[in-house]
C-alpha positions, 0 to 999 in steps of 0.5 A, a space after each residue: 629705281 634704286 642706285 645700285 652701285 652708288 658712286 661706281 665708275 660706269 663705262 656704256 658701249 657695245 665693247 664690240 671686239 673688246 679691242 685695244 681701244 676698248 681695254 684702254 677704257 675698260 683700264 682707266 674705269 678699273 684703275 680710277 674705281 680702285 682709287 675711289 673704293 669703288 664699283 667699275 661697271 659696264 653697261 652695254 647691249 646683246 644684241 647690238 643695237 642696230 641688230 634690234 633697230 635695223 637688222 637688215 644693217 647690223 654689223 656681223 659679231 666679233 665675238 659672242 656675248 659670254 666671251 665678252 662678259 668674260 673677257 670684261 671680267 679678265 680686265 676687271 670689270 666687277 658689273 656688266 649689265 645687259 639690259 633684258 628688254 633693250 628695246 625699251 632702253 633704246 627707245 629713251 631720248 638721251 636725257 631719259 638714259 642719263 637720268 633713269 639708267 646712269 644716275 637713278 638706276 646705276 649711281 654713277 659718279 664718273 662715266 668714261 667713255 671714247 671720243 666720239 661716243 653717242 647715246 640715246 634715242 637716234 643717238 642724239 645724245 654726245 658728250 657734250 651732253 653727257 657732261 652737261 647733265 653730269 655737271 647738273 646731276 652730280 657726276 664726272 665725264 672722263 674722255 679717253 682718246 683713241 688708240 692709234 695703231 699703224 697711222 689710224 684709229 683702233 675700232 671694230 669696224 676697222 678690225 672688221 674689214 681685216 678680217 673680210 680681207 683675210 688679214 686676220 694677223 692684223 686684226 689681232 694686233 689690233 684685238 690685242 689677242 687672235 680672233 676667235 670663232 665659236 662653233 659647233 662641230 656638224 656633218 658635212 660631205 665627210 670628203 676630207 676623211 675619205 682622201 685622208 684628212 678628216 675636217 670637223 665642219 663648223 657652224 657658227 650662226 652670226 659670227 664674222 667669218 674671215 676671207 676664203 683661205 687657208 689659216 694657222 691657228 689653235 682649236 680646242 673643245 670648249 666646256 669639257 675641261 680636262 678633255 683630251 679635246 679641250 686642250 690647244 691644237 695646232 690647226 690648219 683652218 679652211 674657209 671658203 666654197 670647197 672650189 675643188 669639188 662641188 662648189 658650195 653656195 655659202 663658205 664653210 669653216 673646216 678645221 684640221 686639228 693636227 695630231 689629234 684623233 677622235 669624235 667631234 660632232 656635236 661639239 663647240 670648237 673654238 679656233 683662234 686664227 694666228 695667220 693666213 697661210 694661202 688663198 683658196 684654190 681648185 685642185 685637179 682631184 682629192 688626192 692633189 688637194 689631200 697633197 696640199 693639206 698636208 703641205 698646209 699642216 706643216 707649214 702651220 706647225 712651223 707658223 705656230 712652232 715656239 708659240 703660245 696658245 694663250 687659252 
């Protein structure tokens, strides 16, 4: 196997989230490539490894493998690699990943990583390790510490209970931007349009959904650039079992895009969540919770009143 991108500056992790923690590696690869006239790479896993190893365990997405690429390249990452057969990949013992993927394969010269960073078959491979075989094989380990917000660390799993718990303002401090939902627009019960306030239902597959209520956010089509629908709308975002009718099995995503007037099925919708404007409720008719959705439209136009969208 040929080094590809003799002498880079490599980076390997699921960069699940692409937090603060991770754009504060993602940062020194770029800056210390730039120093050395050199390539900054990442290589890392879709799906994550324990989707492919231990399904039944696997942590729900964050975000989607193209908007992780894309946000991998904002922060200037030059090559992302994602391995087409990861099965292989994580069947490698530690000192086989090194050898094979990081010196024969990549070329790397220095690798930087977060503390607490595991590789290989079983994860048995550490930094020490890492640094070891780099001392032997001919390249530098650079460990960043963590990023602490709020008294604790910054990780995916701390960003994910945020979310399970609804705290989605949280979580996006810690996201260093609002979290995002991606998914297509498809039927529902068309409830909402008959007492006024037509939804557009989304499906999202195995992305993370937050807690059940009601959130301020921004919605836009994606892929139809210059569309009326591709450009932000303020929105009022429901999730949850619709408890004021037939109560559903499975929490559902509806999204009220405010001022907007059109067709949506079929779509992608992306909604960036900004903050949680009430729980779930059971109201007494369609025309109570119709009066309260527009109640939650107002306040969501006042949260998001003097705001930037950031698409």
């Amino acid at each position: 196997m040929r080094q590809a991108w003799q002498g880079s500056v490599l980076s390997i992790g699921n960069f699940d989230g692409v937090h603060l923690g991770h754009q504060k590696i993602l940062g020194t690869v770029v800056e210390a490539a730039r120093r050395a006239g050199a390539k900054p790479v990442v290589f890392t896993f879709d799906p994550h490894p324990e989707a492919i190893l231990h399904p039944e365990h696997a942590p729900e997405r964050i975000l989607s493998c193209q908007r992780k690429l894309e946000l991998l390249a904002d922060l200037g990452i030059d090559v992302a690699i994602c391995p087409d057969g990861p099965l292989a990949v994580l069947a490698l013992s530690a000192e086989e990943f090194v050898r094979q993927i990081v010196v024969q394969g990549i070329g790397a010269a220095l690798v930087v990583e977060g503390p607490n960073f595991v590789f290989g078959r079983y994860g048995s491979g550490d930094d020490a390790l890492l640094r070891r075989l780099g001392a032997e094989l001919g390249f530098a380990l650079q460990v960043i510490p963590p990023v602490v917000v709020d008294g604790s660390d910054v990780s995916s799993t701390r960003i994910r209970q945020m979310l399970r718990a609804g705290r989605v303002a949280e979580a996006d401090r810690l996201l260093g931007r609002p979290f995002e939902y991606v998914g297509q627009v498809v039927h529902g019960r068309h409830l909402g349009r008959k007492f006024g306030f037509p939804t557009a239902n989304l499906q999202g597959g195995d992305f993370l959904i937050p807690a059940d209520g009601v959130y301020a956010g921004w919605a836009y089509v994606t892929g139809h650039p210059g569309d009326l629908a591709s450009r932000p709308w303020p929105a009022a975002i429901s999730v949850g079992r619709a408890p004021t009718f037939e109560e559903l099995p499975q929490p559902v995503v509806e999204v009220l895009l405010i001022g907007f007037e059109g067709e949506l099925y079929g779509r992608t919708l992306c909604l960036r969540f900004i903050d949680r404007l009430r729980e779930q409720k059971r109201f007494s008719s369609g025309e109570a919770l119709a009066e309260q959705v527009h109640r939650d439209c107002q306040a969501a136009r006042e949260l998001l009143a003097g705001r930037k969208p950031g698409f």
